[in-house]
N, C-alpha and C positions, 0 to 999 in steps of 0.2 A: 455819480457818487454812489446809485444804490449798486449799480454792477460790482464797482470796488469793494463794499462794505459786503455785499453778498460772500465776496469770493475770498474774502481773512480769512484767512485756515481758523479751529481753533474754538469756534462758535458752537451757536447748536445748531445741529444738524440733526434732521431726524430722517431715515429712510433715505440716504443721501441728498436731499436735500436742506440748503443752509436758510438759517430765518434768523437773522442777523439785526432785519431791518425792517420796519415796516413804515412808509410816507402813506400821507395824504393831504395833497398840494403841499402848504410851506411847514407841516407839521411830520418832525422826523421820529420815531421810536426805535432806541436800541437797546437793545434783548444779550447778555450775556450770562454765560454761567459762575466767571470769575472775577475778582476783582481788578487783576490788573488785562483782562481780556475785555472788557466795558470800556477801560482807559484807551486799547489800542486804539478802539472801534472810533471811540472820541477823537482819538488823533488823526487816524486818514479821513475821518469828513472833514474836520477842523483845516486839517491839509488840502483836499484836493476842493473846499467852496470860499477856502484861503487862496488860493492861487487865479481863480476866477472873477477875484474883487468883490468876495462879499465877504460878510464874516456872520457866524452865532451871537446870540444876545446872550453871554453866560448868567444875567442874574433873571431871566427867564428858559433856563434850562437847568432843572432838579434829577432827581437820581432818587430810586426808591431800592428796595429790597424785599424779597417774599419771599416767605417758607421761613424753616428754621436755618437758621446760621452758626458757624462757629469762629466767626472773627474774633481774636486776640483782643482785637479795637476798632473802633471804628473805623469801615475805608470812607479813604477818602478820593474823589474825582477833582481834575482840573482841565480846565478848557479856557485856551490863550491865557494858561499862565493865570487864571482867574478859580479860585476854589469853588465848586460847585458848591448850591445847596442839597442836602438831603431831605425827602420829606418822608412825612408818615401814609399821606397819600398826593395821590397828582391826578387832573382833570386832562382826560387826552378826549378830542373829539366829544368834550361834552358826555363824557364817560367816567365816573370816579374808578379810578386804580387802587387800590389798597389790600391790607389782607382780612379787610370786614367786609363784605358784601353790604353790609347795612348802611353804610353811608352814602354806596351813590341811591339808595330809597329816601335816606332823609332829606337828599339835595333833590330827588325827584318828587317828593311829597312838597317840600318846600316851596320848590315854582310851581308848582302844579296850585297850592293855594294862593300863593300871589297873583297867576291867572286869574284864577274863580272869582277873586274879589275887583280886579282891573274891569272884570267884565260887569259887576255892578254899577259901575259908572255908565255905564250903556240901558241900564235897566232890566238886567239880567235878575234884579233879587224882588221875591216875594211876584207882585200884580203888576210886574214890568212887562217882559216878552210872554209869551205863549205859552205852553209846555212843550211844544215839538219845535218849536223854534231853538227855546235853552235847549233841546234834546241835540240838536242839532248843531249848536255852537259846542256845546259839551264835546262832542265825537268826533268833529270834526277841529280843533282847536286848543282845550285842555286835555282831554286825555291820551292825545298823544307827547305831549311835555311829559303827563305822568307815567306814560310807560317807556320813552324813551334808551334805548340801551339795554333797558331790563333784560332781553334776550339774551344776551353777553353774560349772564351770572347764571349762578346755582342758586335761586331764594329760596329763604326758609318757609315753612309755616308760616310763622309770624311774619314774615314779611310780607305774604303775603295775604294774610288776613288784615295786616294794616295798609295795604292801598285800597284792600275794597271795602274797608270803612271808612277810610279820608275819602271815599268818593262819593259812597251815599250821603254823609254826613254833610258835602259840601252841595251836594244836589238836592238833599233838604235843604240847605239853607238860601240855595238860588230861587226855590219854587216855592218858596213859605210855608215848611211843613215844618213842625216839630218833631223830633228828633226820636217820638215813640212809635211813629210809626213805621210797619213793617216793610223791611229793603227789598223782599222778591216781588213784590207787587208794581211798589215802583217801577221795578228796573226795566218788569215786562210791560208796564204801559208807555215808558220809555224806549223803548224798544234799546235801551244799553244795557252792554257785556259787561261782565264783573270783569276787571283788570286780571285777578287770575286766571279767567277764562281765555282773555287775549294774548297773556301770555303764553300759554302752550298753543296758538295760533300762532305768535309770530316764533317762537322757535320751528315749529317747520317751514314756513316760509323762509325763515333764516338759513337752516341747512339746505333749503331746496336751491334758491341763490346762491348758496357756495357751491354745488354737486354743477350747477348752469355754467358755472365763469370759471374760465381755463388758462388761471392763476396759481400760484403755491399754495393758496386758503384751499382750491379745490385736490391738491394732491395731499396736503396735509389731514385732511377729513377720510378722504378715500382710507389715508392708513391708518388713522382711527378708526373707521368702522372697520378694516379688515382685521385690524387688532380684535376690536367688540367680536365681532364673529367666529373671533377662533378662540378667546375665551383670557385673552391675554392683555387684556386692557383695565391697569389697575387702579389709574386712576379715574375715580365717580364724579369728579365735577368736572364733569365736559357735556358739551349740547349731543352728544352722541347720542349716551346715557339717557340725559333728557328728555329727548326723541323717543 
């Protein structure tokens, strides 16, 4: 199915190469630039995981939109004859999609506190565990929920001024400190990284993993940097840039 979907004329292509499709296990994404060019792509997988005796679950498969548009009206998608839903954003891999970067922080802020407080039932808050103990559950268990995917975006400022306050804030509140006193001291008797600071670690680990694995992510990045390097690379939100 990804062979077939790869090779529909019509798609994006960059560099001659088509990025049509992208799986991981039973989770399919497809990537078009037109409306009835999305429909195609729906109908040869629809067709060829039809013919093998499975079928899609069309009221768990949505359809999004990014960038500016000039649709007449709204399009619309169908699969088996089923109206798809549109949404305003979609969860792929534990990933928010959308055209605000800020929401997959608030879904990442969000469990990342449900964490911290789970962990109080274990004795994680106030004269429970240790301080290198909670260091330790910390690092190794919440704060990677809270930085989950983050790599995958362009944050703001603000964005990320508000993880490494939800972090101190809640690491005050696991060690029984109020709330005045100062975050760098903590963080260095902690021996934890501010979430900004992890983030520009794993973005190179991120592109260093893609430059490793000799896949289309790693010919696709290749001709973003060649792009970046010759001066022709206009769009600024890419992990290139970032880099």
């Amino acid at each position: 199915m990804i062979v077939e979907l790869s090779n529909t004329i019509g798609g994006i292509c960059i560099d001659n190469t088509s990025y049509n499709v992208s799986c991981y296990a039973d989770d399919v994404l497809l990537t078009r630039t037109t409306v009835t060019g999305l429909q195609r792509l729906i109908d040869v997988a629809d067709k060829y995981i039809s013919s093998h005796g499975l079928r899609f679950n069309p009221i768990k498969t949505h359809c999004i939109t990014f960038g500016k548009t000039s649709f007449v009206k709204d399009p619309e998608w169908s699969l088996d004859g089923t109206v798809l839903t549109q949404s305003t954003n979609i969860t792929y891999l534990g990933a928010n999609l959308s055209n605000n970067n800020y929401n997959h922080i608030e879904s990442r802020i969000k469990s990342c506190r449900k964490a911290s407080y789970a962990m109080q039932s274990i004795g994680s808050c106030k004269v429970g565990l240790t301080p290198d103990t909670m260091a330790h559950i910390w690092k190794t268990a919440i704060q990677p929920i809270m930085l989950y995917a983050t790599q995958c975006y362009k944050l703001t400022k603000k964005s990320l001024y508000e993880l490494d306050r939800i972090q101190t804030r809640l690491l005050k509140s696991s060690l029984g400190l109020i709330k005045f006193y100062k975050n760098t001291p903590i963080l260095q008797a902690l021996e934890i990284q501010k979430p900004s600071t992890l983030i520009d670690i794993y973005n190179l680990e991120l592109i260093k993993s893609h430059f490793n694995t000799f896949s289309k992510i790693r010919i696709f990045y290749m001709f973003m940097l060649k792009q970046h390097m010759c001066g022709q690379l206009n769009c600024h939100d890419n992990l290139i840039n970032r880099v």
